[in-house]
Backbone bond lengths (Angstrom), bond angles and torsions (degrees), N, CA, C in turn:
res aa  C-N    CA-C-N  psi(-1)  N-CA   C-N-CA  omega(-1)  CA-C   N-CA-C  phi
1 X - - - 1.463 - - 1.529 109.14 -
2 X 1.567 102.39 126.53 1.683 90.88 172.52 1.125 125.39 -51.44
3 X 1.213 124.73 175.02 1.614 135.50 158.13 1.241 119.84 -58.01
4 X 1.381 126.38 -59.40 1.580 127.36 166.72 1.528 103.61 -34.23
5 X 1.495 121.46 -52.68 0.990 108.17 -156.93 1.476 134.68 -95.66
6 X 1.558 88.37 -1.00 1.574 124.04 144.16 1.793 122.31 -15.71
7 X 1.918 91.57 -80.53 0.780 115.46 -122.56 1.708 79.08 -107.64
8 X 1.259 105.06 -40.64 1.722 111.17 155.00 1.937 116.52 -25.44
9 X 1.632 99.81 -51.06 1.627 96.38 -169.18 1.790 101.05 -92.06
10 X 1.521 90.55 7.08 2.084 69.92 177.32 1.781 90.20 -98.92
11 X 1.163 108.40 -40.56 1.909 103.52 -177.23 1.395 88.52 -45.59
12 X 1.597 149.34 -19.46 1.750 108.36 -144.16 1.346 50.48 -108.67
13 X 1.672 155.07 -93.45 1.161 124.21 -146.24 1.208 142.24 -9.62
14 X 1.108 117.94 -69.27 1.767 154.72 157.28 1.889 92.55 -25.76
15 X 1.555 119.73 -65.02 1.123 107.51 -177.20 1.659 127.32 -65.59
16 X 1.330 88.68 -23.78 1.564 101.81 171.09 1.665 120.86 -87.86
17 X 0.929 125.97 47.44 1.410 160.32 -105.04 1.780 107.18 -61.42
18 X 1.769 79.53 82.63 1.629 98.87 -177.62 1.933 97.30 -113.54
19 X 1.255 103.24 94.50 1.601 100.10 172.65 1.301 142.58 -69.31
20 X 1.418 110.95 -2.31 1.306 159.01 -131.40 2.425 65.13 -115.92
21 X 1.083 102.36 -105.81 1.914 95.52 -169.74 0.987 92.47 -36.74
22 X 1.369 149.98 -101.20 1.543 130.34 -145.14 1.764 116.21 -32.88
23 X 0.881 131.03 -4.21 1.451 130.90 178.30 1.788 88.11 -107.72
24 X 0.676 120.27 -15.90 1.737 99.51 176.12 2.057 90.15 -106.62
25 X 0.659 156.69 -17.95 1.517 156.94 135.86 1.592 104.38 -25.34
26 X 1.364 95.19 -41.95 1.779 89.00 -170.16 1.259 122.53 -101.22
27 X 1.838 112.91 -22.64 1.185 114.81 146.09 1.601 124.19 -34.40
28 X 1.567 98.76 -60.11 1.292 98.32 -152.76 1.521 112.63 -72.83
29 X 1.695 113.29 -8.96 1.678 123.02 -173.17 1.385 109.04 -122.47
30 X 1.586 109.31 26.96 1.641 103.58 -170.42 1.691 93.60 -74.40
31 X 1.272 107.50 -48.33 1.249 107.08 -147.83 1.785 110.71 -71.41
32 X 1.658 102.20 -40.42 1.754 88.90 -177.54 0.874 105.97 -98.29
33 X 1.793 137.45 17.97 1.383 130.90 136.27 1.708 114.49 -67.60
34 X 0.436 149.06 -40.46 1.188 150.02 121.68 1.552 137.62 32.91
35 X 1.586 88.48 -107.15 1.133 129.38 147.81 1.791 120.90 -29.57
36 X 1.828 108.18 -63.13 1.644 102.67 144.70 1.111 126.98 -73.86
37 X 1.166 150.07 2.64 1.758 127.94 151.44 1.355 112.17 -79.90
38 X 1.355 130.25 -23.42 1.709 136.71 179.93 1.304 99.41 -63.62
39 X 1.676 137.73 -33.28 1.332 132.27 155.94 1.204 120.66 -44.77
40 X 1.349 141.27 -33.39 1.541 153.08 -150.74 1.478 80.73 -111.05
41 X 1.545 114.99 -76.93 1.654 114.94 -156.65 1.551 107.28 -101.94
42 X 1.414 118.00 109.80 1.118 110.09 165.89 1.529 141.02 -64.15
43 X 0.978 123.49 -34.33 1.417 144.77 164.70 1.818 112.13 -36.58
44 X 1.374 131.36 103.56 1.234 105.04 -156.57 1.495 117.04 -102.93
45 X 1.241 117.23 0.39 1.540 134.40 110.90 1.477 118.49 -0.80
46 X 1.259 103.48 -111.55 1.340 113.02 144.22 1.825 131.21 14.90
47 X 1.463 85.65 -83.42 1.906 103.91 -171.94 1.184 97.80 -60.43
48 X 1.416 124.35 -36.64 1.768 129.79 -150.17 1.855 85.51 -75.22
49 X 1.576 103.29 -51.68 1.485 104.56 -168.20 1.886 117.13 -50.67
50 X 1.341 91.44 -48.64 2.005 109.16 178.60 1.516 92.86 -72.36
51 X 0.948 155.80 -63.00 1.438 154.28 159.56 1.649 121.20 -2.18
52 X 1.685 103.05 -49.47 1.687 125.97 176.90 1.266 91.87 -64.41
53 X 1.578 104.40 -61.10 1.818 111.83 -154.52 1.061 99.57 -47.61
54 X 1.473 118.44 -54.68 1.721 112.96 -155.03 1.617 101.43 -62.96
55 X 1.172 122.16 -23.51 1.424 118.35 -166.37 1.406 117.10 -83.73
56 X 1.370 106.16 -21.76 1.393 115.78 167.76 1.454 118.54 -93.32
57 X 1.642 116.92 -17.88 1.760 112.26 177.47 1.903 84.39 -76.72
58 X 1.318 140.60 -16.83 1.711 145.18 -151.44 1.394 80.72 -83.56
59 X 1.243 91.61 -57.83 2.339 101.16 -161.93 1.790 104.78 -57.37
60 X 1.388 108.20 -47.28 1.452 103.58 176.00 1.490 117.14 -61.86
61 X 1.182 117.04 -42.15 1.369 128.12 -175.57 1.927 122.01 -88.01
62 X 1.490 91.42 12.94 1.571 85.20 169.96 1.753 106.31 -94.61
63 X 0.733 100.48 -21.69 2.141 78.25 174.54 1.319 117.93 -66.26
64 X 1.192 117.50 -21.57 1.685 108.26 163.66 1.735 108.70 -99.54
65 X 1.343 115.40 24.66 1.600 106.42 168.49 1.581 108.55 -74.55
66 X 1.708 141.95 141.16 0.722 108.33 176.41 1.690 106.09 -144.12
67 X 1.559 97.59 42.67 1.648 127.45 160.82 1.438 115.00 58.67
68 X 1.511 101.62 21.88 1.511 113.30 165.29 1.731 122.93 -50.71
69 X 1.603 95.86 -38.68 1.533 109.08 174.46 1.341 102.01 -119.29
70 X 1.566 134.37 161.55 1.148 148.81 162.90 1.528 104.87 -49.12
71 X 1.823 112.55 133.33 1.431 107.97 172.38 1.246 136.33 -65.53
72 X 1.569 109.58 -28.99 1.767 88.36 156.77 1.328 115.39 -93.17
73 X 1.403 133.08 27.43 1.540 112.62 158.82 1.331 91.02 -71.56
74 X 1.416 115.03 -46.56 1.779 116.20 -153.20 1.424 107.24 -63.72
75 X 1.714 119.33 -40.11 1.499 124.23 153.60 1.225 117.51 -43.97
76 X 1.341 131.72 -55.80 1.561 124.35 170.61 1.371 111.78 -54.04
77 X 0.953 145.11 -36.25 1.557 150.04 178.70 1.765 89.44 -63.91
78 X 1.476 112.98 -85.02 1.432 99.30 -167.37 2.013 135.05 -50.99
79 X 1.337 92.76 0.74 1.610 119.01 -155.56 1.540 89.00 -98.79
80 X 1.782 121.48 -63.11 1.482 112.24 161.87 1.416 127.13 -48.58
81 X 1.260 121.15 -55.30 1.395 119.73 155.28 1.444 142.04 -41.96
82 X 0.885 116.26 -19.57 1.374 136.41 168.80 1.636 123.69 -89.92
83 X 1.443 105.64 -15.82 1.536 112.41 175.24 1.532 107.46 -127.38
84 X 1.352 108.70 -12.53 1.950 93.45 148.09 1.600 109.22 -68.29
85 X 1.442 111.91 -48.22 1.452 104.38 -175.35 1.223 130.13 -59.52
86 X 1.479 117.15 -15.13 1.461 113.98 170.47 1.747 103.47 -91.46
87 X 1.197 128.20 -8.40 0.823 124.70 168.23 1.510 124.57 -66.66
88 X 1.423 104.52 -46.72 1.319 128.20 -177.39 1.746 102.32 -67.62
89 X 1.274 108.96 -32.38 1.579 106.46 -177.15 1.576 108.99 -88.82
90 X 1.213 114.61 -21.17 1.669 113.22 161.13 1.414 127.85 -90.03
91 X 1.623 112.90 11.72 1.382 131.60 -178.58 1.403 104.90 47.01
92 X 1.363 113.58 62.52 1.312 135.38 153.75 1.586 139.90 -129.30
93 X 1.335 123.75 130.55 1.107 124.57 -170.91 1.492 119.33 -78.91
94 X 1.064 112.54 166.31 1.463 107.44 -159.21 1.655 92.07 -107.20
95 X 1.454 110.66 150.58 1.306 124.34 -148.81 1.569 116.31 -51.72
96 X 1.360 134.54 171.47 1.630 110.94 169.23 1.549 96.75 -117.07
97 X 1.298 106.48 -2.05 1.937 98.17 173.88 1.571 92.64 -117.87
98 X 1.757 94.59 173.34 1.544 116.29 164.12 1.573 95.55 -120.00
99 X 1.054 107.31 156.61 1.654 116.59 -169.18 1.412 100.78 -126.29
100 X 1.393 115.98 100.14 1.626 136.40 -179.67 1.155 116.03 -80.04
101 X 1.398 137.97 96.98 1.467 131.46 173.58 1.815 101.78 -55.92
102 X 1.195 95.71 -174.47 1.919 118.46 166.49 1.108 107.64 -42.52
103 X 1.156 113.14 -76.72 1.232 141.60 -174.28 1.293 137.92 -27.16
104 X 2.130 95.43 -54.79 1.213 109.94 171.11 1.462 107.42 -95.73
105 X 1.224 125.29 -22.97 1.883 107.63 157.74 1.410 109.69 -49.17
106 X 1.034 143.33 -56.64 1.504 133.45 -170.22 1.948 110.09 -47.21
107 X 1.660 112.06 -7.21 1.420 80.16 164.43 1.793 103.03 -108.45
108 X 1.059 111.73 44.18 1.418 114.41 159.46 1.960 110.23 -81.17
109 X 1.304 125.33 144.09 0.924 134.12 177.25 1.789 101.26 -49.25
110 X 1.042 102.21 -52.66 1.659 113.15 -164.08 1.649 111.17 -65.72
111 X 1.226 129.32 -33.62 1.200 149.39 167.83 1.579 103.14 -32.61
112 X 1.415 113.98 -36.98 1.532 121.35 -163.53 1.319 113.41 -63.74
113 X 1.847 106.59 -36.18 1.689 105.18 151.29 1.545 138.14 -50.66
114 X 1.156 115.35 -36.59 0.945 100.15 174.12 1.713 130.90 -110.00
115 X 1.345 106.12 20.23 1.377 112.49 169.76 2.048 104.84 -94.79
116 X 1.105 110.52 48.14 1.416 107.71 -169.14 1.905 91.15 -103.41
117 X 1.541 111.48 -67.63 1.395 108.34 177.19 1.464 106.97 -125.31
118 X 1.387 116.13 155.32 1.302 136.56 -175.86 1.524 97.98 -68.44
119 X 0.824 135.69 27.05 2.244 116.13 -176.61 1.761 110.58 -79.80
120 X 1.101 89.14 176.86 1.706 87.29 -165.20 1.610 91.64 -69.41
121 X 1.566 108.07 -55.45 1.367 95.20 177.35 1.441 127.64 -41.52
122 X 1.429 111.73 -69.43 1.694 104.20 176.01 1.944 116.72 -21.49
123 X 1.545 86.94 -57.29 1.832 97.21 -174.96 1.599 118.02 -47.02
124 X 1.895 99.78 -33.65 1.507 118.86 -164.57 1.774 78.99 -76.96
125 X 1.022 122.13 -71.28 1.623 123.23 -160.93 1.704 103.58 -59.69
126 X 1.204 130.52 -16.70 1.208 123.11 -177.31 1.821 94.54 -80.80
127 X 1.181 117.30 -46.66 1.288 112.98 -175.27 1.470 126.48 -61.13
128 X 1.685 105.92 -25.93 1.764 109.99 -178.67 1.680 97.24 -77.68
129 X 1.146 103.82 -23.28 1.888 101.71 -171.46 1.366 103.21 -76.25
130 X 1.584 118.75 -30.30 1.786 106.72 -177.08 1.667 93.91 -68.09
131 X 1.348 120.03 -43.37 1.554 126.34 -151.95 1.848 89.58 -55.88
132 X 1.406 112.04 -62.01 1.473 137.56 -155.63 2.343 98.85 -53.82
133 X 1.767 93.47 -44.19 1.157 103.08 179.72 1.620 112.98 -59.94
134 X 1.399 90.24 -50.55 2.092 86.77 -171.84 1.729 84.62 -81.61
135 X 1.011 133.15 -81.07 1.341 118.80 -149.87 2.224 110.02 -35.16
136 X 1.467 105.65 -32.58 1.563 95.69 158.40 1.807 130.58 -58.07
137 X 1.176 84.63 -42.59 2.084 104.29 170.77 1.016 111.58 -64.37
138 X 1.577 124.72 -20.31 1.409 111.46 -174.72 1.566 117.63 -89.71
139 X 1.564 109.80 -5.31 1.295 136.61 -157.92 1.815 111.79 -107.89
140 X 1.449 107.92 -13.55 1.332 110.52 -159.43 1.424 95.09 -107.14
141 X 1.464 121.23 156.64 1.435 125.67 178.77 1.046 115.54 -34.95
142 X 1.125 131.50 169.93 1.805 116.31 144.47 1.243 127.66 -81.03
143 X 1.127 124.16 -22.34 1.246 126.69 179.71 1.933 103.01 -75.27
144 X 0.780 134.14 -11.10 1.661 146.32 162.53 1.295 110.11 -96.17
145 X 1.134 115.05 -55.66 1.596 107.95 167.14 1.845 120.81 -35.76
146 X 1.408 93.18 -71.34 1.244 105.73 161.56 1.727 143.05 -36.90
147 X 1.106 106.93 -48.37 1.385 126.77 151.07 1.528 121.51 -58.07
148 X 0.962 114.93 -40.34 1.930 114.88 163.28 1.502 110.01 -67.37
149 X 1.479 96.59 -57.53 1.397 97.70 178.40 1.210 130.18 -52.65
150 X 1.371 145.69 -15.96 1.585 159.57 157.52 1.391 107.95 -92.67
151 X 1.587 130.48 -0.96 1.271 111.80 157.84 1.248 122.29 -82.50
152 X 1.682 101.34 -59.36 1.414 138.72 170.16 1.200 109.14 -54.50
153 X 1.233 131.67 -66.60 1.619 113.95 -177.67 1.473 140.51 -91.49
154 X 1.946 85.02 -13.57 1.727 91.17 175.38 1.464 98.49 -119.68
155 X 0.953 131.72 9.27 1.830 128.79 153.09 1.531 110.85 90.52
156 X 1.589 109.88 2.03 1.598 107.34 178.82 1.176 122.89 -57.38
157 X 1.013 100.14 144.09 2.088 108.24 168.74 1.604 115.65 -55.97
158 X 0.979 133.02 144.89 1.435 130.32 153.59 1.478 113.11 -24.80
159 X 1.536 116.42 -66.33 1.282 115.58 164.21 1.736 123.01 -31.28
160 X 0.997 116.90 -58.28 1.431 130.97 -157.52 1.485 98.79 -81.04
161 X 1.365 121.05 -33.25 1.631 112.98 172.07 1.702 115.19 -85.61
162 X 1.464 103.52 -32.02 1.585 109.57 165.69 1.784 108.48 -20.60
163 X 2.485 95.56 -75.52 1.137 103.48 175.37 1.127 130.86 -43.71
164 X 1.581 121.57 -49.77 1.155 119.01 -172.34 1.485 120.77 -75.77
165 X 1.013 121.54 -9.36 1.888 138.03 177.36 1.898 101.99 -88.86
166 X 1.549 110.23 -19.17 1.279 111.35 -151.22 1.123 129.19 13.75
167 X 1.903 104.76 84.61 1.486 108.90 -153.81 2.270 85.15 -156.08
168 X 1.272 107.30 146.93 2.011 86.64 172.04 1.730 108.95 -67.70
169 X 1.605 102.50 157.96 1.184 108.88 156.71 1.147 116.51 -26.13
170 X 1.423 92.35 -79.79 1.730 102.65 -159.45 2.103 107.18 -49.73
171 X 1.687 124.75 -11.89 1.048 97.60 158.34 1.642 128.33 -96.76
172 X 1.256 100.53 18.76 1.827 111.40 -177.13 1.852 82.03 -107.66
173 X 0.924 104.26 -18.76 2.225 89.98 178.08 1.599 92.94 -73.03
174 X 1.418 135.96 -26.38 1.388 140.15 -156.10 1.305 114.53 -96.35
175 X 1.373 89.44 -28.87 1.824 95.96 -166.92 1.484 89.23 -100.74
176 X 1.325 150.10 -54.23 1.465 126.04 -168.54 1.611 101.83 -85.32
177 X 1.316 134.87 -7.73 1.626 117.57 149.61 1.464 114.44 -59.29
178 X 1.264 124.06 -50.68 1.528 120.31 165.94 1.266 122.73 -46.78
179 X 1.144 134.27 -57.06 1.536 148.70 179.43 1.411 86.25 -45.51
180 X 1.587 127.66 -85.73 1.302 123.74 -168.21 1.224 127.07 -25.77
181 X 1.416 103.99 -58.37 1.341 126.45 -176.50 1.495 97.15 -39.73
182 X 1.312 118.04 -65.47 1.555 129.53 -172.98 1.117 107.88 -26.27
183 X 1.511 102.01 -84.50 1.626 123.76 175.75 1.414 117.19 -23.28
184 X 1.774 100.75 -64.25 1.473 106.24 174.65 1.411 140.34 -41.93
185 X 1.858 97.52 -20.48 1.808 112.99 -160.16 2.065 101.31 -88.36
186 X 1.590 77.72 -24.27 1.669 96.33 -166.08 1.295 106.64 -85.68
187 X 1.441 115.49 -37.37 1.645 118.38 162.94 1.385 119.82 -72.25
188 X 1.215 145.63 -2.00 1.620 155.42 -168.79 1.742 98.54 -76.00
189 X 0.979 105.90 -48.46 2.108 126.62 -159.75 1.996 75.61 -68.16
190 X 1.240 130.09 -71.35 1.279 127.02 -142.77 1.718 96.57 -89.30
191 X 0.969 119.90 -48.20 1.651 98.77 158.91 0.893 154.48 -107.73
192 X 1.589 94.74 39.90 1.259 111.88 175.17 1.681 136.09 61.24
193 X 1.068 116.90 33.09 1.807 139.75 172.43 1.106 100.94 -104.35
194 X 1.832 94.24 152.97 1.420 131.48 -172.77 1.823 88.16 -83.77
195 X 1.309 102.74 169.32 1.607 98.95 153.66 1.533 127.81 -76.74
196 X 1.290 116.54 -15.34 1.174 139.79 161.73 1.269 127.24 -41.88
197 X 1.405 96.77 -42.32 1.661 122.77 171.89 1.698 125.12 -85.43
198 X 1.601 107.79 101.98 1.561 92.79 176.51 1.344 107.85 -102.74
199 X 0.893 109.02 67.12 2.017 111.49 156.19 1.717 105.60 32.33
């Protein structure tokens, strides 16, 4: 059984007011819900707190879910929303970078170079490319930022960030070709590619 459709029969649970699935809903999305609001709110204090909220404005708001979109796109929607708004209520703006560990650069296309051998160099060049990557992310709209960032790091479909951006595909096909592009222009100087060359 897919995942959507998973997660489809615990919401009709949940609506049929079994609370018992919504605690396995939250198991299963604590962490990269999470994980995306700690982008917005740094404080991890903080994230943990907007993290609850969103899960409880989710819990109030599932009897009118009505599975048009996948539930955690619709969780990612309420999860961004929920940590601009505490932002907005602490008269704070929401971040202009995303902060990429190791880890999560390696699902960059380009990363694939340098996971070939362990040498100090490789390690040294793996490290200017995370620096080169966020210091590009920190530079790009948010609304492009953003859109890379839910492909690339949280694995959504075009579809699924569409919803959650509530914006068309075809402008999330625009905005993470742009973003790339960015990244890409800024990574060319350090590894050495033509523009010709997409890695």
């Amino acid at each position: 059984m897919a995942d959507r459709e998973v997660d489809q029969q615990l919401v009709e649970r949940v609506q049929r007011g079994d609370k018992y699935a919504f605690d396995l809903l939250v198991t299963k999305y604590q962490r990269k819900l999470g994980r995306l609001i700690s982008r917005f709110v740094r404080d991890p204090g903080e994230a943990e707190d907007v993290t609850q909220e969103a899960f409880i404005k989710a819990y109030r708001a599932l009897p009118t879910f009505r599975g048009d979109s996948a539930f955690y796109t619709w969780l990612y929607r309420i999860g961004i929303n929920t940590a601009k708004n505490h932002l907005l209520a602490n008269k704070r703006r929401a971040p202009t970078s995303t902060i990429f560990d190791a880890e999560e650069s390696e699902s960059f296309e380009e990363a694939s170079l340098l996971r070939e051998v362990n040498t100090p160099e490789n390690e040294l060049m793996s490290k200017q490319v995370v620096d080169v990557v966020q210091k590009s992310l920190q530079q790009l709209p948010e609304d492009l930022r953003n859109a890379l960032t839910l492909r690339e790091i949280e694995g959504l479909s075009y579809e699924e960030i569409a919803s959650a951006m509530n914006c068309p595909v075809g402008t999330v096909r625009s905005r993470i070709f742009r973003a790339r592009e960015a990244v890409a222009e800024n990574l060319r100087p350090l590894l050495e590619t033509s523009k010709d060359n997409r890695w």
